[in-house]
NURO-454707 format. One record per atom (N, C-alpha, C, CB): residue in three letters; x, y, z. Coordinates in steps of 0.1 Angstrom, whole numbers, padded with zeros to 4 digits, always signed. Glycine has a CB too. Example, Ala and Ser with C-alpha at 12.3 -4.5 7.8 and 13.67 -1.06 7.14 Angstrom:
# residues 2
ALA+0132-0057+0078 ALA+0123-0045+0078 ALA+0132-0033+0078 ALA+0113-0045+0090 SER+0128-0022+0071 SER+0137-0011+0071 SER+0129+0000+0079 SER+0141-0006+0057 
END
This chain:
# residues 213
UNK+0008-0012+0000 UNK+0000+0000+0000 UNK+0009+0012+0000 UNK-0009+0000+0012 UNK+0002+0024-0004 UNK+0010+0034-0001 UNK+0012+0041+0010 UNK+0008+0039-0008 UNK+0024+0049+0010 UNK+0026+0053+0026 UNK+0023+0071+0024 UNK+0046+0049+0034 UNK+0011+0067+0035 UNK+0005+0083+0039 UNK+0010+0085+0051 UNK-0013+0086+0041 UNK+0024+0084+0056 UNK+0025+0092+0069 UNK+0013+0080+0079 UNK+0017+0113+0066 UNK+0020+0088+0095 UNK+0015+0081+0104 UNK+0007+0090+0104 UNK+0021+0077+0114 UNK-0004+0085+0115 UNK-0018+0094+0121 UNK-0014+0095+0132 UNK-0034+0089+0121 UNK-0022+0108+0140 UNK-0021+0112+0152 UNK-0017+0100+0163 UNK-0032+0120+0154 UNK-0025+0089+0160 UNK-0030+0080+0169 UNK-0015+0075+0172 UNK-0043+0069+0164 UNK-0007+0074+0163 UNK+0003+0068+0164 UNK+0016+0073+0178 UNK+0007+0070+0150 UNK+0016+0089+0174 UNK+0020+0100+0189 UNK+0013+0093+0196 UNK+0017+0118+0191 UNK+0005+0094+0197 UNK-0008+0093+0211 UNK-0001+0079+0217 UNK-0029+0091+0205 UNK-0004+0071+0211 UNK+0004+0053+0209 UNK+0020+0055+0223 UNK+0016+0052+0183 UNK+0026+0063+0216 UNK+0042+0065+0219 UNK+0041+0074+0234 UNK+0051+0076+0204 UNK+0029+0084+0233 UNK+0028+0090+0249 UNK+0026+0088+0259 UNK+0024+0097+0253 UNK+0015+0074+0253 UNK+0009+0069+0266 UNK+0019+0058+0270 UNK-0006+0062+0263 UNK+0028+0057+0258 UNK+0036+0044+0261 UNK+0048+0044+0271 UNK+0042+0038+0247 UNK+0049+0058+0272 UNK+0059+0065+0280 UNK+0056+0062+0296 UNK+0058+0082+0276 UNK+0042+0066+0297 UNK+0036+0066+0307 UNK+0035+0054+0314 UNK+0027+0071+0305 UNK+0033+0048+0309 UNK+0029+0028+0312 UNK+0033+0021+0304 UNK+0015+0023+0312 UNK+0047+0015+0305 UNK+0053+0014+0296 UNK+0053-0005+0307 UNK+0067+0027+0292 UNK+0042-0007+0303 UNK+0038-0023+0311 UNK+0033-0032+0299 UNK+0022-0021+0324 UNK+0032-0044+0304 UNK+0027-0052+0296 UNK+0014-0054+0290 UNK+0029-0058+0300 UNK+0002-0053+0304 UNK-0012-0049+0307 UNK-0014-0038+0294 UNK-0015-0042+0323 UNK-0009-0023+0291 UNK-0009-0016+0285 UNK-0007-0022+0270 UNK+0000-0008+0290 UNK+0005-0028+0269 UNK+0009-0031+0255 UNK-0003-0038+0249 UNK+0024-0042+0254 UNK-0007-0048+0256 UNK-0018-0059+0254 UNK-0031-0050+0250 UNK-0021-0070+0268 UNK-0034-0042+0254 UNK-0047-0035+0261 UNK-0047-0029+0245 UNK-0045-0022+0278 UNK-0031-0025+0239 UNK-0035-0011+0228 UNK-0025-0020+0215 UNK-0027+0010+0235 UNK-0023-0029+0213 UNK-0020-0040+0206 UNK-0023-0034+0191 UNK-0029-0052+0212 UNK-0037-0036+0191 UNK-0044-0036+0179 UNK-0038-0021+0174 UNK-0062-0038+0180 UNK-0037-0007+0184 UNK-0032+0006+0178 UNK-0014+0007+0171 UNK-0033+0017+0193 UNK-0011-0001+0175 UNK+0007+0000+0174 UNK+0003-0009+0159 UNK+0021-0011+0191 UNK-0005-0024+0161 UNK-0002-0029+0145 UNK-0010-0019+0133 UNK-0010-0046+0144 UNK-0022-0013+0134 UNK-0027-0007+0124 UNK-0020+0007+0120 UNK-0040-0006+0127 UNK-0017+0017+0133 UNK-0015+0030+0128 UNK+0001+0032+0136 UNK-0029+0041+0133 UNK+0012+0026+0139 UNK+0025+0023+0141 UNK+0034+0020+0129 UNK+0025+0013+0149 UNK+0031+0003+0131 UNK+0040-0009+0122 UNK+0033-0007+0107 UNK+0039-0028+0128 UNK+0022-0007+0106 UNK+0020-0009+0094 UNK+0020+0005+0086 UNK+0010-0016+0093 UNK+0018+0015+0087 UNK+0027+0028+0080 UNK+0040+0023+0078 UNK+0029+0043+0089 UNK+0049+0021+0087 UNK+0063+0015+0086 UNK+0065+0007+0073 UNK+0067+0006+0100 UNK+0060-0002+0077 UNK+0062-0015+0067 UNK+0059-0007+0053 UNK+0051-0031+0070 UNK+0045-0001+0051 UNK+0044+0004+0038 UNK+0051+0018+0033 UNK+0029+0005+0035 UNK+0061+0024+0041 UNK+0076+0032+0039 UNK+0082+0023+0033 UNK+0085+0037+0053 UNK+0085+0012+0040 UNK+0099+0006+0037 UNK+0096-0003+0022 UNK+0104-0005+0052 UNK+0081-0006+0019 UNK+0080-0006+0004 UNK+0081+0001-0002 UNK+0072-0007-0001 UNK+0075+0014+0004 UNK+0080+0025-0011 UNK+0094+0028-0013 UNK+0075+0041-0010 UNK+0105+0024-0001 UNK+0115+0027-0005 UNK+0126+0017-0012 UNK+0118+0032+0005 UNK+0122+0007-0013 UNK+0128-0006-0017 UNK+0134-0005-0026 UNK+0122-0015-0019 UNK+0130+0003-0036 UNK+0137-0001-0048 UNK+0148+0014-0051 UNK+0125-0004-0061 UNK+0147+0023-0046 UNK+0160+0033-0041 UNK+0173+0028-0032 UNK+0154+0045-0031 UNK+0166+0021-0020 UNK+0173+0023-0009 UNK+0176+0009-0008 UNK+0167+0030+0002 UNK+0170-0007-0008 UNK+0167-0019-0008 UNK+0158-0019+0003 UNK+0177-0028-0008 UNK+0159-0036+0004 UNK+0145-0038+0016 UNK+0152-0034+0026 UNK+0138-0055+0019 UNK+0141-0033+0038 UNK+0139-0027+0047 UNK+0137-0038+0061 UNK+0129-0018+0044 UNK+0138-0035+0073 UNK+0139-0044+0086 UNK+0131-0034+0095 UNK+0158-0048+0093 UNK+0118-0042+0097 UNK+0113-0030+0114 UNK+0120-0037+0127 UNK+0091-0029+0118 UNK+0123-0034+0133 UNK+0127-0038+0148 UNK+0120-0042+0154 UNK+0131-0031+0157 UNK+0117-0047+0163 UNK+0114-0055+0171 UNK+0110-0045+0186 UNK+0125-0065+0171 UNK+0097-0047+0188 UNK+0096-0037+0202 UNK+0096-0037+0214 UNK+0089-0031+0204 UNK+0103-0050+0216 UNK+0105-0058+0231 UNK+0117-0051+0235 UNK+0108-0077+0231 UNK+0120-0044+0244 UNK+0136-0040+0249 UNK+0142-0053+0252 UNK+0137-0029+0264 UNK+0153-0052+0255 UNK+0169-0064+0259 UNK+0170-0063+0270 UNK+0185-0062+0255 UNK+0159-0062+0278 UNK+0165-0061+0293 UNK+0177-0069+0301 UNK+0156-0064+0301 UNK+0182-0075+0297 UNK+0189-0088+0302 UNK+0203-0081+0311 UNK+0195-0099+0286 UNK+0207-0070+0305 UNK+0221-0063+0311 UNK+0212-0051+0314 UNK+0237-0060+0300 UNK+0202-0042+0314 UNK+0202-0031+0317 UNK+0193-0028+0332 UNK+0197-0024+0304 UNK+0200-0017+0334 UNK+0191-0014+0350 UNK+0171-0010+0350 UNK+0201+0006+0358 UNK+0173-0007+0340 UNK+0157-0001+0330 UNK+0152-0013+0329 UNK+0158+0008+0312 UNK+0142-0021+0333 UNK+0136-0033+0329 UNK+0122-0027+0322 UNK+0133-0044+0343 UNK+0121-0019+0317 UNK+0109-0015+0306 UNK+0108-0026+0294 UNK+0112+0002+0298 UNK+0096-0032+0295 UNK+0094-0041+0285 UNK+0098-0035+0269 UNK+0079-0046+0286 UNK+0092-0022+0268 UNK+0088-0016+0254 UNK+0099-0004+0248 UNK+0072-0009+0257 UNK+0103-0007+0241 UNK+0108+0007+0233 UNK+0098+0014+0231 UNK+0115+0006+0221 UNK+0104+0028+0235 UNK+0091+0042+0233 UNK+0097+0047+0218 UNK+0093+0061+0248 UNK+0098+0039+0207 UNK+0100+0041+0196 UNK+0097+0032+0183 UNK+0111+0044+0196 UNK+0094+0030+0174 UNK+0094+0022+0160 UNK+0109+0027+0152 UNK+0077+0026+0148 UNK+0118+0019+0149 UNK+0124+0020+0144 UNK+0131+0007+0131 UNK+0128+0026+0154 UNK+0135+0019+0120 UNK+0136+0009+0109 UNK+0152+0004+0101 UNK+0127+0015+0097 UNK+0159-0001+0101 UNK+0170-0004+0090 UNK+0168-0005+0079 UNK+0175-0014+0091 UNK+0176+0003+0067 UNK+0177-0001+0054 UNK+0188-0008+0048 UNK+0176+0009+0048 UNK+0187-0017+0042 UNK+0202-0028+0041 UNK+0209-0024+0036 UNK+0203-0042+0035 UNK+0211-0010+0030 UNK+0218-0004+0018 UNK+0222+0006+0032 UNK+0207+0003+0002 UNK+0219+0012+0042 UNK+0222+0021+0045 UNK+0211+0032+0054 UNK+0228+0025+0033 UNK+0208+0033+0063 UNK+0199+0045+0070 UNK+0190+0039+0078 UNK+0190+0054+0060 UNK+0190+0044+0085 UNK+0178+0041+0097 UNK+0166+0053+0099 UNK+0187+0041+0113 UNK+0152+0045+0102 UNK+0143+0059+0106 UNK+0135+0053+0118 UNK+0131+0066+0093 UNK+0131+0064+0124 UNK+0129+0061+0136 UNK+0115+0067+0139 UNK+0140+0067+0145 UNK+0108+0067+0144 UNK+0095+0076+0148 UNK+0089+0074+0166 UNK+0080+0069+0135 UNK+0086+0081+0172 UNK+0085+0082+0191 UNK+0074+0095+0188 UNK+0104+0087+0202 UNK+0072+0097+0203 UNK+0066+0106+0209 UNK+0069+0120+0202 UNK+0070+0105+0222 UNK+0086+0121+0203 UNK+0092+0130+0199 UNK+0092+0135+0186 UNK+0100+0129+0202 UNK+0084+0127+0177 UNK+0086+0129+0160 UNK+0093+0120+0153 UNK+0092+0142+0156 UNK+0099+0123+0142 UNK+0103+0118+0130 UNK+0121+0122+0134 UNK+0093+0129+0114 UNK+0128+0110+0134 UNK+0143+0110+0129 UNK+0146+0099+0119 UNK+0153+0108+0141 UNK+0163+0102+0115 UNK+0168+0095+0102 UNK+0179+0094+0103 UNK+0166+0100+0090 UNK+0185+0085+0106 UNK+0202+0080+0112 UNK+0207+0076+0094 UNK+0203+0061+0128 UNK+0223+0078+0093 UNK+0230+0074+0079 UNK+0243+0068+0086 UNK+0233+0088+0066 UNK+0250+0060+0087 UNK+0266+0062+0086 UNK+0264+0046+0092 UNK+0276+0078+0095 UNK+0279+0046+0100 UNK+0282+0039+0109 UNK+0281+0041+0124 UNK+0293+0037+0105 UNK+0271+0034+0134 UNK+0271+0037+0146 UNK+0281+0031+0154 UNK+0260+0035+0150 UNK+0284+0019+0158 UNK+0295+0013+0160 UNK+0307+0007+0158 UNK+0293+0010+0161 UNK+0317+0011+0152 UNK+0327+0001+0146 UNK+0332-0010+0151 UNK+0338+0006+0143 UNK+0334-0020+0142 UNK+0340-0030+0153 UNK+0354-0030+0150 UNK+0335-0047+0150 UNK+0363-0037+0158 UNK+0378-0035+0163 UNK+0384-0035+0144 UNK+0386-0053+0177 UNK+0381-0044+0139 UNK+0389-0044+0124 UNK+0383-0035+0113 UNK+0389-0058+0118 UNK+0372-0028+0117 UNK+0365-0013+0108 UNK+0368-0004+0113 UNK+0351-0010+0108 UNK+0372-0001+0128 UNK+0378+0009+0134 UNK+0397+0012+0126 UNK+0377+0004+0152 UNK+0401-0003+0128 UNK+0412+0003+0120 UNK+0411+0007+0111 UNK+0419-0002+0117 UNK+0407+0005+0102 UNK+0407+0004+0086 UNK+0399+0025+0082 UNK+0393-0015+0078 UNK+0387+0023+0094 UNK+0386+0042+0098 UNK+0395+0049+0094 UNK+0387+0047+0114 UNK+0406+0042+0111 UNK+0412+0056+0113 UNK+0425+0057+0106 UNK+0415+0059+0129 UNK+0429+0041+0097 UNK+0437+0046+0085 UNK+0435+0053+0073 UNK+0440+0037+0080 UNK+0424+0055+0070 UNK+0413+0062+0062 UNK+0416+0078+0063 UNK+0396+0059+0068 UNK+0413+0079+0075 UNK+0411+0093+0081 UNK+0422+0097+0080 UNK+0407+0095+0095 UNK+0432+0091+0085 UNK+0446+0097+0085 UNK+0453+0100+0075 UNK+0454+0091+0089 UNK+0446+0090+0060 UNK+0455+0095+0053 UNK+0452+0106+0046 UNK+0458+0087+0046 UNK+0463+0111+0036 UNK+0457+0123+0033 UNK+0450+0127+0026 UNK+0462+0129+0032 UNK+0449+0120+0015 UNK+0438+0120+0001 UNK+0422+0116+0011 UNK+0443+0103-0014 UNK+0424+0107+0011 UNK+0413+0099+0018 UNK+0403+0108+0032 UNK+0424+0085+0026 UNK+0416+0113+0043 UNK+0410+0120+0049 UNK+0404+0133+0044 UNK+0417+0122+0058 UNK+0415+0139+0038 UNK+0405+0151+0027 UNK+0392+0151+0022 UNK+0410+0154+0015 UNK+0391+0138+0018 UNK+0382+0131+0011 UNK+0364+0127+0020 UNK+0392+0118+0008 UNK+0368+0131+0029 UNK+0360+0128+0042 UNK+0352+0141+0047 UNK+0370+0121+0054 UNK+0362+0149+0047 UNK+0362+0158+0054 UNK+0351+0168+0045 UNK+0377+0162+0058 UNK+0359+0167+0027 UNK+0347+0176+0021 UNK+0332+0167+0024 UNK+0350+0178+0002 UNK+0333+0157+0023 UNK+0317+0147+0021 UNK+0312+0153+0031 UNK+0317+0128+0023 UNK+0318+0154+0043 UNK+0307+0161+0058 UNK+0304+0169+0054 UNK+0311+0165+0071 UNK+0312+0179+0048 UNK+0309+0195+0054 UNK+0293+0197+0037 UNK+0333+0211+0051 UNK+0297+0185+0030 UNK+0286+0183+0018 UNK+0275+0179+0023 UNK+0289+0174+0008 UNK+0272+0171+0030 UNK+0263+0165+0034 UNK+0254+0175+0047 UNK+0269+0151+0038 UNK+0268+0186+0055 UNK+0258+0192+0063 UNK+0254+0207+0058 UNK+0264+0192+0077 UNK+0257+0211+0046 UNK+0253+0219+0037 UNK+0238+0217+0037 UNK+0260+0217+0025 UNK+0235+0201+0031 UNK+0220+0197+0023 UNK+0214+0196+0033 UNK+0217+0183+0014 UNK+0218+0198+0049 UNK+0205+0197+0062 UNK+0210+0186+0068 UNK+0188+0194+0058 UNK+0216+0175+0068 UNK+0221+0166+0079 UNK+0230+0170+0091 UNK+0227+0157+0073 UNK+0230+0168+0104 UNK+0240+0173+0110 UNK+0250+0160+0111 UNK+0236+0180+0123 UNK+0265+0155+0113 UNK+0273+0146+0110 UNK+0280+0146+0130 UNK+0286+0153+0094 UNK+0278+0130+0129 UNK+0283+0135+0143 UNK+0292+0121+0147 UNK+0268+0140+0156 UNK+0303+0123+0157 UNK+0308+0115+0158 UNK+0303+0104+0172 UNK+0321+0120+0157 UNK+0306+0093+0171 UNK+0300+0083+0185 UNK+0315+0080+0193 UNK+0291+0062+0178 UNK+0312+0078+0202 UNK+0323+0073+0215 UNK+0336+0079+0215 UNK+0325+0057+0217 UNK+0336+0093+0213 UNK+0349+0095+0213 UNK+0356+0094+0225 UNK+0351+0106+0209 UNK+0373+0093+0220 UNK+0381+0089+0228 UNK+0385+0106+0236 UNK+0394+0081+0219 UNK+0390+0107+0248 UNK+0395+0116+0254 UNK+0410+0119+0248 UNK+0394+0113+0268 UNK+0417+0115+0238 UNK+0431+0118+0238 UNK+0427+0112+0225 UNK+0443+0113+0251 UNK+0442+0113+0221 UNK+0443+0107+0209 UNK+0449+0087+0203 UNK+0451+0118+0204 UNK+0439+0083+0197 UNK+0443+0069+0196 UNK+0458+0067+0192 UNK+0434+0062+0184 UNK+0463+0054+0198 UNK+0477+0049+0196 UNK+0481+0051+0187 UNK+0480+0039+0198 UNK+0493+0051+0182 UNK+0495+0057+0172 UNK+0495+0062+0161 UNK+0497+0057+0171 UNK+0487+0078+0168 UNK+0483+0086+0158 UNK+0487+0099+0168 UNK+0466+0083+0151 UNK+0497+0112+0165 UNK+0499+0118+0169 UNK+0486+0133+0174 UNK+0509+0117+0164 UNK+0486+0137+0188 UNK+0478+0143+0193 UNK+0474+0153+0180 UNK+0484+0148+0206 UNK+0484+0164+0174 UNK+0482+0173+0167 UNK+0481+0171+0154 UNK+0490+0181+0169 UNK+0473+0157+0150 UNK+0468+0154+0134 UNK+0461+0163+0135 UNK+0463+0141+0129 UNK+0460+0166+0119 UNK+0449+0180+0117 UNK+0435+0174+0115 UNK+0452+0190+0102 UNK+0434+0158+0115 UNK+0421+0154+0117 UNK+0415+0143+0128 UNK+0417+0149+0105 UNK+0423+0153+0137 UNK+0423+0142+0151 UNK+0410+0141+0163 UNK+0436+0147+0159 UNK+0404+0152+0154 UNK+0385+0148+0160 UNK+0380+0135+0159 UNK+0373+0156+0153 UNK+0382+0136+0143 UNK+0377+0123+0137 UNK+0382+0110+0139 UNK+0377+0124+0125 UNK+0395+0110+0143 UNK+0403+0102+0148 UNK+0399+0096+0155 UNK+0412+0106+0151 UNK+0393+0105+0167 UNK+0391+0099+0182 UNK+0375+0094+0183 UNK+0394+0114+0195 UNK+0371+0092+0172 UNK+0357+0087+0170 UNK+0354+0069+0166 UNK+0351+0096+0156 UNK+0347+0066+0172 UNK+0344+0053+0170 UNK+0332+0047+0162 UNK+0343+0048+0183 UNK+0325+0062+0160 UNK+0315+0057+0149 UNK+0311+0071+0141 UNK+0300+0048+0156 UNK+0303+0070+0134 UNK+0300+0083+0123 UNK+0289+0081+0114 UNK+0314+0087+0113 UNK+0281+0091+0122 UNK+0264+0087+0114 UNK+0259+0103+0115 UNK+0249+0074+0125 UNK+0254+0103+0100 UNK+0248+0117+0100 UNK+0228+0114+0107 UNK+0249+0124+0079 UNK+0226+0125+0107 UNK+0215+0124+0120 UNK+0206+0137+0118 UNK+0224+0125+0137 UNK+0190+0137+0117 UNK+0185+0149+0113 UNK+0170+0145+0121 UNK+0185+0154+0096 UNK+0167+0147+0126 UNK+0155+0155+0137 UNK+0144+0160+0131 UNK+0159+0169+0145 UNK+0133+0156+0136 UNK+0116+0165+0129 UNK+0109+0163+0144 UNK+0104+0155+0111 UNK+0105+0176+0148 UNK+0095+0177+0161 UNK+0077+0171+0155 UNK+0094+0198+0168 UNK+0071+0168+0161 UNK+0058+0162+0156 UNK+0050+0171+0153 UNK+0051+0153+0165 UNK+0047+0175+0138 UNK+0035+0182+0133 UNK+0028+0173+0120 UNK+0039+0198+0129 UNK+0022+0181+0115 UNK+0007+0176+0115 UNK+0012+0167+0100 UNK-0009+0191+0113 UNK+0023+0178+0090 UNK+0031+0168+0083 UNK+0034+0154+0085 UNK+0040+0171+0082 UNK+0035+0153+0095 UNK+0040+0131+0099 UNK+0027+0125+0095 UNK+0042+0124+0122 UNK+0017+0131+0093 UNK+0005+0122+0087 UNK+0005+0126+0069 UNK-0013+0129+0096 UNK+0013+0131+0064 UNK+0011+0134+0047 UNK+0022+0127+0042 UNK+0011+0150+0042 UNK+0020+0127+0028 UNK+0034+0127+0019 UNK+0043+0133+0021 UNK+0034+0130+0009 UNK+0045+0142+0027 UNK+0056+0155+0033 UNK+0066+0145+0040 UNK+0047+0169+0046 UNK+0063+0133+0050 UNK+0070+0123+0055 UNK+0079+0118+0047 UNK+0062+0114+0058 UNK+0078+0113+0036 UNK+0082+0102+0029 UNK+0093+0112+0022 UNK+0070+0094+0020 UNK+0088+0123+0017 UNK+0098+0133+0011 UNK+0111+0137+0018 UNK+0091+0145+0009 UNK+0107+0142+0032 UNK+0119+0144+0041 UNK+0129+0133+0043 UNK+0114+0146+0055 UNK+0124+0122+0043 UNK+0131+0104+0046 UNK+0143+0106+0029 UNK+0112+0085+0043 UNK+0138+0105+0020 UNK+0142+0101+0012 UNK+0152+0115+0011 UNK+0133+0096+0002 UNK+0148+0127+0012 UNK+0157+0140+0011 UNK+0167+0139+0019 UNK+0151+0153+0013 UNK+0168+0132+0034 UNK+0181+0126+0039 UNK+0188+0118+0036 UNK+0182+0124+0048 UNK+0177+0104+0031 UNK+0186+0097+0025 UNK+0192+0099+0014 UNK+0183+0088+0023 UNK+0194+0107+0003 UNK+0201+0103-0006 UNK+0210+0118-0007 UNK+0193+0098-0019 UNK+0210+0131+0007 UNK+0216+0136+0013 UNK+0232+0132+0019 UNK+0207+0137+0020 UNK+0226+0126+0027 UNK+0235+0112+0035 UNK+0244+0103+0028 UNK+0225+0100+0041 UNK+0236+0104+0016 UNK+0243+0087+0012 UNK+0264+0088+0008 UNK+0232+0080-0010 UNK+0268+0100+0006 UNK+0282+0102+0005 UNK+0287+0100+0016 UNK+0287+0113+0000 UNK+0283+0103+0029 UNK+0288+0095+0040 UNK+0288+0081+0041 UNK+0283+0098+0049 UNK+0279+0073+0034 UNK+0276+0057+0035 UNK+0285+0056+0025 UNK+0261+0050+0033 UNK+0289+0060+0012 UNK+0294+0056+0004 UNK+0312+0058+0007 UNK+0287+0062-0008 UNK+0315+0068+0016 UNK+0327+0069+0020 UNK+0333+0059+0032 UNK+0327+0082+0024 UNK+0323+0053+0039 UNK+0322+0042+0049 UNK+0323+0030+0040 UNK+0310+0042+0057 UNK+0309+0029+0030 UNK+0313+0018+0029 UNK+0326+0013+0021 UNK+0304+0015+0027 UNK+0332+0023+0009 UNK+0343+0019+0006 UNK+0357+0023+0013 UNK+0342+0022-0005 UNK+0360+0031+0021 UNK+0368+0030+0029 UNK+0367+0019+0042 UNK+0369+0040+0031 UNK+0359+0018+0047 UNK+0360+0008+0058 UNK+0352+0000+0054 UNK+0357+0011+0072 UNK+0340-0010+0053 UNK+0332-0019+0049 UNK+0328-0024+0062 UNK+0337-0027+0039 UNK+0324-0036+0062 UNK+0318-0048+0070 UNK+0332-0050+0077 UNK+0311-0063+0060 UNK+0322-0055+0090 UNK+0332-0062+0098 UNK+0336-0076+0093 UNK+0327-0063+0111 UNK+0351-0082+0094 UNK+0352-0096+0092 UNK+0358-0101+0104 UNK+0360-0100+0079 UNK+0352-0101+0115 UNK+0352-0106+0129 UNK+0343-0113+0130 UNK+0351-0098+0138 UNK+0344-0126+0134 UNK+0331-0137+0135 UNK+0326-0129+0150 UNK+0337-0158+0136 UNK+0311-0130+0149 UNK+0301-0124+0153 UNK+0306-0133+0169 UNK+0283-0126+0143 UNK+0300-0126+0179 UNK+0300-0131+0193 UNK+0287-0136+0198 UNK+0305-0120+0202 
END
């Protein structure tokens, strides 16, 4: 089907979920999360398939297993694109993640050899400042306090250095747009925004080849 944006009911969904974020609750409003939630989602991630590839919704059971938070529910729907981008939708409105959030130990190298070098880092450096021209903002994950082993403190790209992941990232507060085509437009205007950051990741660093834990 086609994707009209979520309906109000869907916020409403996400505020109450905040509030009573129980099981009783989940069960009680079930039928609201599958009709006016997941299934907008799912018919996004059709329309975008053939730009972007298929698409993954998440799963809305939290991991409690390590965390102090035993909340059954994520207060969010959130989606993967196998090509690249994440979207998200909450209480809070409409977001759109692009890049790499985590590196693993043998993508991290291959980063911050990237970064360092000089073509390459140059090479990086215009893609950001391109990408945050068109409206994305570019931000780094877990940086280090100092500078990684050897790589000297005063590299001229030693921000980026000290970063362990790199995803551009853009924000929409909830108005009345999240229910129109105006949705679908914004998504795709980051994604293909974004995509020189994915395309600089993925050919400079790629997939991890670390057997999975």
């Amino acid at each position: 089907m086609t994707f009209h944006g979520w309906p109000a009911e869907a916020l409403e969904f996400y505020e109450h979920l905040e509030a009573d974020n129980s099981r009783t609750f989940w069960d009680a409003h079930r039928r609201t999360y599958e009709e006016h939630v997941r299934a907008p989602m799912a018919d996004l991630l059709d329309e975008l398939e053939d730009e972007f590839g298929p698409g993954k919704i998440f799963r809305p059971n939290r991991d409690v297993r390590f965390s102090a938070d035993k909340s059954p529910y994520k207060t969010h729907i959130g989606a993967h694109l196998r090509a690249g981008g994440y979207i998200q939708l909450s209480a809070d409105g409409l977001a759109c993640g692009n890049g790499m959030y985590q590196l693993a130990a043998d993508q991290l190298a291959r980063y911050r050899a990237a970064v360092a070098e000089d073509i390459t880092g140059a090479e990086l450096e215009r893609v950001i400042a391109g990408v945050e021209r068109a409206g994305p903002g570019v931000h780094g994950r877990d940086a280090l306090k100092t500078a990684p082993r050897g790589y000297p403190k005063d590299h001229p790209r030693i921000e980026l250095l000290r970063y362990k992941g790199l995803v551009a990232w853009q924000e929409w507060e909830p108005a009345a747009w999240l229910g129109t085509r105006t949705a679908v437009r914004r998504i795709t205007g980051f994604l293909r925004a974004s995509q020189p950051l994915r395309d600089w990741l993925d050919h400079h660093v790629g997939p991890s080849e670390l057997p999975e834990r």
